[in-house]
Backbone as CSV, one residue per row, in Angstrom:
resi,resn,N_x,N_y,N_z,CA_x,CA_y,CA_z,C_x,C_y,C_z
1,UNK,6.439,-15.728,-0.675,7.651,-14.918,-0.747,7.659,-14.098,-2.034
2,UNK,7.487,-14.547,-3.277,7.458,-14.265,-4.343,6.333,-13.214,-4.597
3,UNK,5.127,-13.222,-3.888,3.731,-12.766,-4.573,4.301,-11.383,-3.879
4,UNK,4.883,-11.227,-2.308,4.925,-10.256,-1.228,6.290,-9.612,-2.383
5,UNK,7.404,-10.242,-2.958,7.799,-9.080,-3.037,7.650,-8.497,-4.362
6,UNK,6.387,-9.481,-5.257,6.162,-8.965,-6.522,5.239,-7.437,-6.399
7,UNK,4.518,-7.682,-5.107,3.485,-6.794,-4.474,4.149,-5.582,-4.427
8,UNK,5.300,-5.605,-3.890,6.126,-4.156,-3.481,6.962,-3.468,-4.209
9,UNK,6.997,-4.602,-5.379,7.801,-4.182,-6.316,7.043,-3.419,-7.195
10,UNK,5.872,-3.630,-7.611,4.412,-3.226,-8.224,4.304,-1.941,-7.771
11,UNK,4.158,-1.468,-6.778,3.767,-0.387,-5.579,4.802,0.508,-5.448
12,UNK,5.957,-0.142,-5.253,7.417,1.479,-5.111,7.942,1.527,-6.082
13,UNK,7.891,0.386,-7.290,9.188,0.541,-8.244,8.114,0.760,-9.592
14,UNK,7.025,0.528,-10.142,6.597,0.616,-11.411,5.557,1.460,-11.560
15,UNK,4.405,1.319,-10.614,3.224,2.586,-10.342,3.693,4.003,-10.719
16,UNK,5.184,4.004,-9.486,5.586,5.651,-9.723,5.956,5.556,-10.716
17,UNK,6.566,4.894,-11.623,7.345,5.111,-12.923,5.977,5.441,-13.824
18,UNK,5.081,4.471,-13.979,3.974,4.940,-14.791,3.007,6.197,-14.939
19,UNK,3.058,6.374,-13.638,2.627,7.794,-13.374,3.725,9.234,-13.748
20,UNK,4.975,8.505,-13.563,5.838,10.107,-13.874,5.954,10.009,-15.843
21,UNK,5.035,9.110,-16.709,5.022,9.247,-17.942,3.657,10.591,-18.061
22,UNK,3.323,11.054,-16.942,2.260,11.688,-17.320,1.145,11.731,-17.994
23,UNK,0.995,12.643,-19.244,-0.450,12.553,-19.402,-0.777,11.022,-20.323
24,UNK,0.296,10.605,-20.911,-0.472,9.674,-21.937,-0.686,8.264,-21.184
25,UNK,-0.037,7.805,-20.434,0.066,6.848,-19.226,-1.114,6.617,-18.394
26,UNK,-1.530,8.202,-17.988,-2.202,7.932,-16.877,-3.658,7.879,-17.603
27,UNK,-3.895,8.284,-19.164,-4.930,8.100,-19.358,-5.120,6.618,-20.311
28,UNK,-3.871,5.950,-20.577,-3.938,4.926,-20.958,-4.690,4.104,-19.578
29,UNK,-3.852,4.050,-18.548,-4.307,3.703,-17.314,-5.770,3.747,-16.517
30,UNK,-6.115,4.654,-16.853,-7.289,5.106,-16.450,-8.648,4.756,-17.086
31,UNK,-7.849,4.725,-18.519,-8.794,4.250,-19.788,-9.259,2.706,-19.160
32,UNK,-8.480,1.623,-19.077,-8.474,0.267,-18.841,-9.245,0.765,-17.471
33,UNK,-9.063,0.895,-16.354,-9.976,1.031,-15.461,-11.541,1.163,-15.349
34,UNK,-11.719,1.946,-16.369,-13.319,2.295,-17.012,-13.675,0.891,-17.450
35,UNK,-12.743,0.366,-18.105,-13.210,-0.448,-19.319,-13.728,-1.823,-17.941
36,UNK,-12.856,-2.650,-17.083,-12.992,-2.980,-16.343,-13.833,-2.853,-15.597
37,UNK,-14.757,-1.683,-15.215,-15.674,-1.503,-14.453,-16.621,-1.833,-15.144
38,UNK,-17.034,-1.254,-16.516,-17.823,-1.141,-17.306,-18.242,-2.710,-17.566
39,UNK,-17.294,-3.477,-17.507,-17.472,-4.908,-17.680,-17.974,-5.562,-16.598
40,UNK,-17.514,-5.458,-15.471,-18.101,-5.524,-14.388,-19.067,-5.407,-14.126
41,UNK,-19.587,-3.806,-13.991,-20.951,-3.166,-13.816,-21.901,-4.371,-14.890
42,UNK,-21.292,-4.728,-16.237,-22.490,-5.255,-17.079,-22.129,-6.745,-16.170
């Protein structure tokens, strides 16, 4: 119950918010993504 509506809450209520901070957000965001892969990939 909890995980489903932490899921949707994640998805309609905070994503868009992070994204309408624009540029510094999305490259904070984006930044960690690399970094994650990069860790991965190694």
């Amino acid at each position: 119950m909890y995980r489903g509506l932490g899921h949707f809450v994640m998805c309609h209520l905070i994503w868009p918010n992070i994204l309408a901070y624009d540029n510094i957000m999305i490259h904070f965001v984006y930044g960690h993504e690399i970094w994650v892969i990069l860790i991965i990939g190694l």
